[in-house]
C-alpha positions as CSV (number, residue, x, y, z in Angstrom):
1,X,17.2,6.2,-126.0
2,X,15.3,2.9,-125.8
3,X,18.3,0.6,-125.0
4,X,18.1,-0.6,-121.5
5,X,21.8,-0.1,-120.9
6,X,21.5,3.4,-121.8
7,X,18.5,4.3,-119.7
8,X,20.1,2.6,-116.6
9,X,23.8,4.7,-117.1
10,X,21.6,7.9,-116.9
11,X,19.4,6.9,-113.7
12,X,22.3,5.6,-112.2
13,X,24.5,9.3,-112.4
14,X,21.1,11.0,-111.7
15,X,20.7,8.8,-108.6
16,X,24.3,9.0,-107.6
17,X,24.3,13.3,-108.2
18,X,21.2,13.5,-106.1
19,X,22.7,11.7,-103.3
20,X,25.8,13.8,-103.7
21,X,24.0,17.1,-103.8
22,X,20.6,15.9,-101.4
23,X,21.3,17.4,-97.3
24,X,19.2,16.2,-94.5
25,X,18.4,19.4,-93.7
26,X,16.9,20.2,-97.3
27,X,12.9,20.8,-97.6
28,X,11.1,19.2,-100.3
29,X,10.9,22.5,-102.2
30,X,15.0,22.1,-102.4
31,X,14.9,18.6,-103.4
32,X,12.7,18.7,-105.9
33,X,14.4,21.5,-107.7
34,X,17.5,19.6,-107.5
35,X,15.7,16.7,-109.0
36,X,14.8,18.8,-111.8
37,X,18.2,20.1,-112.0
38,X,19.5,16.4,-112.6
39,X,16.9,15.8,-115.4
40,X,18.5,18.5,-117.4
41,X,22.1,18.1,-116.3
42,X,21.7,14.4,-117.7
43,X,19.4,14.9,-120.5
44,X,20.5,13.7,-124.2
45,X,19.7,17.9,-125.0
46,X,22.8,18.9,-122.2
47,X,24.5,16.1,-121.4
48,X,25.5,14.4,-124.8
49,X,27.3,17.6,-125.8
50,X,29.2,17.9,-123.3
51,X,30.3,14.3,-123.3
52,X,31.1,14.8,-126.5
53,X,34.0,17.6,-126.0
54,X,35.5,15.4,-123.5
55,X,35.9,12.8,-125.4
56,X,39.1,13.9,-126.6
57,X,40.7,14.2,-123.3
58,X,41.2,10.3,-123.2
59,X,42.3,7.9,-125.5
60,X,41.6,4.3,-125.7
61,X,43.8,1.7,-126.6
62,X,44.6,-2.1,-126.2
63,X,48.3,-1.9,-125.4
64,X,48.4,1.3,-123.1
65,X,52.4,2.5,-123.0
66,X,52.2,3.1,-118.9
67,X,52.4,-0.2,-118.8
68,X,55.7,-0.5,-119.7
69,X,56.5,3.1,-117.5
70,X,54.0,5.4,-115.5
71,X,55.4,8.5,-117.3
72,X,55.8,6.6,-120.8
73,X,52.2,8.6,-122.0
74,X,54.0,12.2,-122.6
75,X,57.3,13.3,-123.9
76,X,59.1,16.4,-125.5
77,X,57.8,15.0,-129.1
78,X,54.1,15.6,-127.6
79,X,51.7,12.3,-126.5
80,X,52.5,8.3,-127.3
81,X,50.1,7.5,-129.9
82,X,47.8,5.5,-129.0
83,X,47.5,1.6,-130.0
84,X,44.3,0.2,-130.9
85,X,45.3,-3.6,-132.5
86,X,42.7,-4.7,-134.4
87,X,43.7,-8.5,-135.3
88,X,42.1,-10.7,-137.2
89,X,40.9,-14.3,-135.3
90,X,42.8,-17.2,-136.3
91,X,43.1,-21.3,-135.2
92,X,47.1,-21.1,-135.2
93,X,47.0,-21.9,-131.3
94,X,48.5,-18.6,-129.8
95,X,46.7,-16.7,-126.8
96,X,47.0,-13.0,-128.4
97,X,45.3,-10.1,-130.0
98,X,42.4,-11.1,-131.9
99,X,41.9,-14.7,-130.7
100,X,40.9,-13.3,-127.4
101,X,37.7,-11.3,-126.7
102,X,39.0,-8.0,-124.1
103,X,38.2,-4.9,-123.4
104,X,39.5,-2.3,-124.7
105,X,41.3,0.0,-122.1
106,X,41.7,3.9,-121.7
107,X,44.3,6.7,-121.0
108,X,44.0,10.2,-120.1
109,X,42.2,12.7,-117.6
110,X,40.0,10.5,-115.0
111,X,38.0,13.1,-115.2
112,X,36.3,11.7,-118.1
113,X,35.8,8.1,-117.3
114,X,31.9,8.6,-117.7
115,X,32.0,9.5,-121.1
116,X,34.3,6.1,-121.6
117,X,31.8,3.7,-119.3
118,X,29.2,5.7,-122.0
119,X,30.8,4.6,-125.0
120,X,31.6,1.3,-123.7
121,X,28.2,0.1,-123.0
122,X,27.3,-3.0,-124.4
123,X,23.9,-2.8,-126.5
124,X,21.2,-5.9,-126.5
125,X,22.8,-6.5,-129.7
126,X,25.8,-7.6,-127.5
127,X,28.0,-4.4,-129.6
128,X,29.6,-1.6,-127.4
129,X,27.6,1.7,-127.8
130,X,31.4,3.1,-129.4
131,X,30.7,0.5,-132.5
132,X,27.1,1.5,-133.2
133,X,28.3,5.1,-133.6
134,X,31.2,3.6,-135.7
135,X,29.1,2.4,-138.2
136,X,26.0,4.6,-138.2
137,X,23.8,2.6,-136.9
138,X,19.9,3.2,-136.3
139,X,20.6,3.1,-132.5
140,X,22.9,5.6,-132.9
141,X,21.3,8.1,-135.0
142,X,18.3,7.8,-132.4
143,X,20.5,8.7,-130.0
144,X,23.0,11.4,-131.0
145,X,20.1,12.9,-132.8
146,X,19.4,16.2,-130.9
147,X,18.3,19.7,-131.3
148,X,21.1,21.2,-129.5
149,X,24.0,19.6,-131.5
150,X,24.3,18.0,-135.1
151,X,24.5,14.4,-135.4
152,X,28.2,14.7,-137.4
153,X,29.5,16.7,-134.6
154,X,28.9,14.4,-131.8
155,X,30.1,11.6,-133.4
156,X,33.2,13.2,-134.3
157,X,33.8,14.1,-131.0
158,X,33.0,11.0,-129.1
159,X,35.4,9.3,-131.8
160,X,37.7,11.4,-131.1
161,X,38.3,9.2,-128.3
162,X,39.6,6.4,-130.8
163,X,42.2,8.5,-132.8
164,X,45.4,9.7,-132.9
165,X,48.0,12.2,-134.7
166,X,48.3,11.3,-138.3
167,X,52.5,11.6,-136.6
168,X,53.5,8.2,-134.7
169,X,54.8,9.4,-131.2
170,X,56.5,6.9,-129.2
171,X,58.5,7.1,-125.9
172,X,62.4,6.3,-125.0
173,X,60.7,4.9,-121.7
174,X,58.8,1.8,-123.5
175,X,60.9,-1.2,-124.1
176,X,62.4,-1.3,-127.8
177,X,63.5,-4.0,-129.9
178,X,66.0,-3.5,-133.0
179,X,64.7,-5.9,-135.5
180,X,67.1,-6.3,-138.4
181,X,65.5,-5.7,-142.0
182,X,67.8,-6.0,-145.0
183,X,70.5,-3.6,-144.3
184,X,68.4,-1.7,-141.6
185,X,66.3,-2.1,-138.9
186,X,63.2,-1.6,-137.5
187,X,62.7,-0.9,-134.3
188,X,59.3,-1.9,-132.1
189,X,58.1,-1.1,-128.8
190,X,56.9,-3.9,-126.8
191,X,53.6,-2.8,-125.5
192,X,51.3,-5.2,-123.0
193,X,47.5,-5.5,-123.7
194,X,45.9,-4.7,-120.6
195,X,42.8,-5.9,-121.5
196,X,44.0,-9.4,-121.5
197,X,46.0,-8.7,-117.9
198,X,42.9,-8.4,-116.7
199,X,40.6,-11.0,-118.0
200,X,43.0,-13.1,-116.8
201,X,42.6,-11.3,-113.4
202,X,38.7,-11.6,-113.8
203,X,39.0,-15.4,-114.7
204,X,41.7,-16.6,-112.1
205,X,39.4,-14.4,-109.4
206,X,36.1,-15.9,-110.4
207,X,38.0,-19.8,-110.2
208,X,39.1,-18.5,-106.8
209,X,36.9,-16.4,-105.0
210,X,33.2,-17.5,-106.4
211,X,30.4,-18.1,-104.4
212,X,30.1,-21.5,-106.1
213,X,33.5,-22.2,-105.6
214,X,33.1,-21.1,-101.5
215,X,30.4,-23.5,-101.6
216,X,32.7,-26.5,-103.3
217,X,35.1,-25.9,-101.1
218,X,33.3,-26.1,-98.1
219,X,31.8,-29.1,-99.1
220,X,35.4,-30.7,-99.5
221,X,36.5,-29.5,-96.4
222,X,33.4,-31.2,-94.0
223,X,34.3,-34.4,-96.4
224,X,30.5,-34.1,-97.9
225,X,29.9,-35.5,-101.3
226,X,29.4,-33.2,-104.5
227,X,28.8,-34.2,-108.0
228,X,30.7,-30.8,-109.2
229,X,34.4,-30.7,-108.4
230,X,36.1,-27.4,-108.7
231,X,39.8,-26.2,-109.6
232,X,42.3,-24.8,-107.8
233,X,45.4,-23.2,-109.4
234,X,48.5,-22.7,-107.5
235,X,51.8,-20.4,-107.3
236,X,49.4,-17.3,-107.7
237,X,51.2,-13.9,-107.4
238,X,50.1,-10.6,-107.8
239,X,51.5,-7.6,-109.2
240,X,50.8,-3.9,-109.1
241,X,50.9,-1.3,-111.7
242,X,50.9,2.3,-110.8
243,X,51.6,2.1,-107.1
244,X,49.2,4.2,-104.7
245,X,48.3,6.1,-108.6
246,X,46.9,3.6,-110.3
247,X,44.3,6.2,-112.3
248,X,48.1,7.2,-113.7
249,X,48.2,4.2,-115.8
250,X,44.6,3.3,-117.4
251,X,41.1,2.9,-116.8
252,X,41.2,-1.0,-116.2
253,X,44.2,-0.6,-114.3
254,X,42.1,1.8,-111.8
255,X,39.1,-0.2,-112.0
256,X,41.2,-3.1,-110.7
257,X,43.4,-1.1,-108.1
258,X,46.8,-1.4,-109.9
259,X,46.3,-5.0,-109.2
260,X,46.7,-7.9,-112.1
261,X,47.8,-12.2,-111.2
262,X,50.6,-13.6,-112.5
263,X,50.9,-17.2,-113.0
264,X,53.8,-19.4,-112.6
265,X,56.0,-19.1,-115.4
266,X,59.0,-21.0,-115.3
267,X,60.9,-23.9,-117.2
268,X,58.8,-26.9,-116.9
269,X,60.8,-29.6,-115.0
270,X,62.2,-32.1,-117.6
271,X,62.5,-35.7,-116.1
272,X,66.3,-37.0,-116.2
273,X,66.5,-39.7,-118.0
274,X,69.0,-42.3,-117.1
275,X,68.4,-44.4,-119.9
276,X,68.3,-42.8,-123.5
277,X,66.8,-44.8,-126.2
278,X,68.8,-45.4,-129.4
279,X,67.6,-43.7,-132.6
280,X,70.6,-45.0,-134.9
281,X,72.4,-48.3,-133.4
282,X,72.2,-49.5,-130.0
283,X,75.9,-50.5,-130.5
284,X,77.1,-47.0,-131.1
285,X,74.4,-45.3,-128.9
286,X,73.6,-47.5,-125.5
287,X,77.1,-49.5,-125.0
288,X,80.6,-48.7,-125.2
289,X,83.4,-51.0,-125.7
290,X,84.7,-49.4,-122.8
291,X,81.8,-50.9,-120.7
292,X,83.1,-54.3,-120.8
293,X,87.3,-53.0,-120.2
294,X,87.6,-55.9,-117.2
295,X,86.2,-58.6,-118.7
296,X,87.8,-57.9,-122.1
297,X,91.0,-58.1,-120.0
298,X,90.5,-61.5,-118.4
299,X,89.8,-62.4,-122.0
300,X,93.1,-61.4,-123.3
301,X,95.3,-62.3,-120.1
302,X,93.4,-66.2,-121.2
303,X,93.9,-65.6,-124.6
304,X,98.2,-65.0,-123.7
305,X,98.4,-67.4,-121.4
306,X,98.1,-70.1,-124.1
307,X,98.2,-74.2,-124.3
308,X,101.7,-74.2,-122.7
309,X,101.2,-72.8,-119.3
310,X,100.1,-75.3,-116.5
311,X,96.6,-74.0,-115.8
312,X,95.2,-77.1,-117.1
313,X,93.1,-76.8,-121.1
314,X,89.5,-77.0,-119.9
315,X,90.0,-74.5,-117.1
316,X,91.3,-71.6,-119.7
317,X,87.8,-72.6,-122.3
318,X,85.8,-72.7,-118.9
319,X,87.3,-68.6,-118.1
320,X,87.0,-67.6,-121.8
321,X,83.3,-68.5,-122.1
322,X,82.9,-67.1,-118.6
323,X,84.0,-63.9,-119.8
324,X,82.3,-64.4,-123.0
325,X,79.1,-64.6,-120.9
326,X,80.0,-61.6,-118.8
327,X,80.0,-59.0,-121.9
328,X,76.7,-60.8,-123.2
329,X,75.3,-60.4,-119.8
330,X,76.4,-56.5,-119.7
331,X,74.4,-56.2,-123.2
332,X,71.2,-58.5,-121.7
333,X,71.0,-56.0,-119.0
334,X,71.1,-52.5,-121.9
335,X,68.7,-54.5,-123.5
336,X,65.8,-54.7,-120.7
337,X,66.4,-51.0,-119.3
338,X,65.9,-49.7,-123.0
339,X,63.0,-52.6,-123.9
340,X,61.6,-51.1,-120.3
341,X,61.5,-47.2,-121.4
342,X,61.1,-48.2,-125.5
343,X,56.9,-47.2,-124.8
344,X,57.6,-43.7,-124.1
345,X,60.8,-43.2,-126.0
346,X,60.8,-44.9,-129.3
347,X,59.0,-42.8,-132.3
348,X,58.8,-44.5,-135.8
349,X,58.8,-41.2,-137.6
350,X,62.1,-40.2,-136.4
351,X,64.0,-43.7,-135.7
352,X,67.1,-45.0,-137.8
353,X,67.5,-48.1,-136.1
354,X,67.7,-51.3,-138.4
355,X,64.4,-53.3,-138.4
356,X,66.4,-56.2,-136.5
357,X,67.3,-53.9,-133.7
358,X,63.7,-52.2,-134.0
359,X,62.6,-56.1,-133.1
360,X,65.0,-56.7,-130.6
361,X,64.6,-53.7,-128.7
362,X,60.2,-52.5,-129.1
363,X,57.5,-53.9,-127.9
364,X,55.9,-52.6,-130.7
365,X,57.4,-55.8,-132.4
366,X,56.6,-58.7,-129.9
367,X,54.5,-60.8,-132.4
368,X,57.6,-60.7,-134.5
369,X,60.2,-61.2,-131.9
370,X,58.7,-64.3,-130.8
371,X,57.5,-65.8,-134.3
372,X,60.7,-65.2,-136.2
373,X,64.1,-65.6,-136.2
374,X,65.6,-63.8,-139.6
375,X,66.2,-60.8,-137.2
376,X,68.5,-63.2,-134.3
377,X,70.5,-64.3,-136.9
378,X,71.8,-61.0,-138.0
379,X,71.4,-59.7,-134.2
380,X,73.4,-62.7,-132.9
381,X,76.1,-62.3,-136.0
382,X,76.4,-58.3,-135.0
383,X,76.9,-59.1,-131.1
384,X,80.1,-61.3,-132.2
385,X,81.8,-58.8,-134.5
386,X,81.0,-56.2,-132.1
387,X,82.5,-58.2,-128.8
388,X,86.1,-59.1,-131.7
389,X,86.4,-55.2,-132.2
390,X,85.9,-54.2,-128.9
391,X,88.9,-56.8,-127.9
392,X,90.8,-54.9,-131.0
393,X,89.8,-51.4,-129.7
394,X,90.5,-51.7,-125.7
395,X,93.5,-54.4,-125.6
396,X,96.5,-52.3,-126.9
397,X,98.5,-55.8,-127.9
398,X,95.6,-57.8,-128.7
399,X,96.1,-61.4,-130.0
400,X,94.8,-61.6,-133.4
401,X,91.5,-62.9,-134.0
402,X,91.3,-65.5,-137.1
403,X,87.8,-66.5,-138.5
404,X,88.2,-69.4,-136.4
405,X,88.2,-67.5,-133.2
406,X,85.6,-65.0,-134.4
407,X,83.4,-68.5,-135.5
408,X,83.5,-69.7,-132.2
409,X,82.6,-66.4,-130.5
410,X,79.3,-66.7,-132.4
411,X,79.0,-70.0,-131.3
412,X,79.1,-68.6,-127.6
413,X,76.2,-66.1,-128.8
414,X,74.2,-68.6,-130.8
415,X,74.2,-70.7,-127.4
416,X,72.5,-67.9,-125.7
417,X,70.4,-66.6,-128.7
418,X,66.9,-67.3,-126.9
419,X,67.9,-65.2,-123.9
420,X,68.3,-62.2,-126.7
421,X,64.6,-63.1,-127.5
């Protein structure tokens, strides 16, 4: 046994049987026979055996079922199988089995939670010990090499630990999904990989509680300058597994007293927007003829009133280009709030607006806005169709617009084309 890792696991339950077993009152005859007693107890010869018969008595597994319920592990079909997921690694951006590096977790009788910390060692070659005597490696026929046991026989009972009933066992206690295939279904049990509960536990803790981070924060709280910052994560909760049992539900979950961190989960808070930029025609999308319903009425009560009343002639063309000017200015003012959030809002890939409105309304156009006028023309042409329907569409007995009146409500426009620029 020449790994370091090894060595240490065996001085370490030799140390900690001695000082179980050593009494104060004990003479040095006694306590050396004990020591004795301990070399044997926890020598490859005695000790690898019986590690190796107890193997059975837990099972490990990345998505333990008493996760989902404390008494999911055993039913009247016999125990859960146990679900070892071995997933490839792939860059498709998901945190899940196989593009995470966890440890594998444990069920079964506590008692045998040495034999798992055995198998579980990690090897200089960075491999658990349980892998080596996977694959037959030289480490592991060194060690399970023995007089009193063959070498096939302790390997089949310390992988024991990894295997199941040929017969899939699951529990009416673990959370099932009905997924429809073809004419059937298939159901699945929604297990939780404790393995990555925990590094997440381990991570979060190490971000909160280390002594480098004590020290940062110490700094920042006596104002003193440090070219490290540190993190903080927020909305932290903590939730327990297992209750005052938490040996009931797995190994990690006992190592880390039933104890695991949530993070905040929730909806992410999605700015309102008050103004929504167009992605097919400003005219259909950001105004309404409906906008302009009082000054469209003016318009018409001008438009009735007619040559014959008394209100002398240049008083009724002073109100109509007034009111004229009040629906242009109502589209002016659409056109700055969507030119102000057109950075953020406007994507190429996905617009359908006409190039003239593109120029009209982006940034992304300026040099074009400015240096050409192709697109005013058909903008300023549009504006005065647009302000004769929505007479037509809001005025139930609407005076009839001849070309002459539509000619001269481009006119109106044309005299304010540079404000559109």
């Amino acid at each position: 046994m020449t790994d370091p890792a090894i060595q240490s696991f065996f001085a370490e339950r030799k140390e900690a049987w001695l000082k179980k077993n050593i009494k104060a009152s004990m003479q040095d005859e006694e306590i050396s026979a004990l020591e004795k007693e301990s070399e044997q107890i926890f020598s490859a010869e005695q000790w690898l055996p019986s590690a190796a018969k107890r193997a059975g008595q837990i099972s490990i597994a990345s998505h333990p079922c008493t996760f989902s319920h404390p008494s999911a592990r055993k039913n009247k079909n016999g125990y859960v199988s146990s679900i070892i997921v071995n997933a490839e690694r792939s860059s498709d951006g998901y945190l899940r089995s196989g593009n995470t590096i966890v440890q594998n977790d444990a069920l079964g009788n506590a008692a045998t939670l040495d034999v798992y910390k055995f198998l579980n060692l990690d090897m200089e070659d960075g491999e658990p010990l349980l892998r080596h005597i996977q694959r037959d490696s030289s480490l592991a026929k060194e060690l399970l090499s023995i007089k009193s046991e063959s070498y096939s026989n302790l390997k089949e009972g310390f992988l024991a630990m990894t295997t199941s009933d040929a017969e899939q066992v699951t529990s009416s206690k673990i959370k099932q999904v009905y997924f429809p295939v073809d004419d059937s279904y298939h159901q699945l049990s929604l297990l939780s990989n404790s393995g990555m509960i925990y590094e997440l536990r381990r991570r979060i803790d190490q971000l909160r509680f280390s002594e480098k981070q004590k020290t940062l924060r110490e700094l920042k709280r006596h104002n003193q300058f440090s070219e490290e910052g540190f993190v903080e994560i927020y909305e932290i909760t903590t939730i327990g597994y297992g209750g005052t049992k938490p040996q009931n539900i797995s190994v990690l979950n006992n190592q880390n007293g039933g104890k695991a961190r949530l993070l905040m989960s929730v909806p992410p808070h999605l700015e309102k927007r008050d103004i929504r930029f167009p992605t097919k025609n400003f005219f259909t999308e950001s105004i309404r003829y409906y906008d302009c319903r009082d000054a469209l009425q003016k318009l018409h009560g001008i438009f009735i009133t007619g040559v014959d009343s008394d209100i002398p002639r240049h008083n009724l063309e002073s109100g109509r280009d007034h009111r004229m000017e009040e629906i242009l200015d109502l589209i002016i003012q659409r056109m700055m709030a969507l030119r102000h959030v057109a950075a953020e809002q406007y994507r190429e890939e996905t617009s359908q607006l006409e190039h003239y409105q593109k120029v009209w309304l982006c940034d992304l156009f300026e040099d074009e806005r400015e240096q050409e006028d192709a697109w005013l023309d058909q903008l300023c042409e549009v504006i005065a169709g647009w302000i004769a329907d929505a007479y037509k569409k809001v005025i139930k007995k609407a005076v009839t617009l001849g070309a002459t009146e539509r000619a001269y409500i481009k006119t109106i426009i044309e005299s304010h084309r540079e404000v559109l620029r």
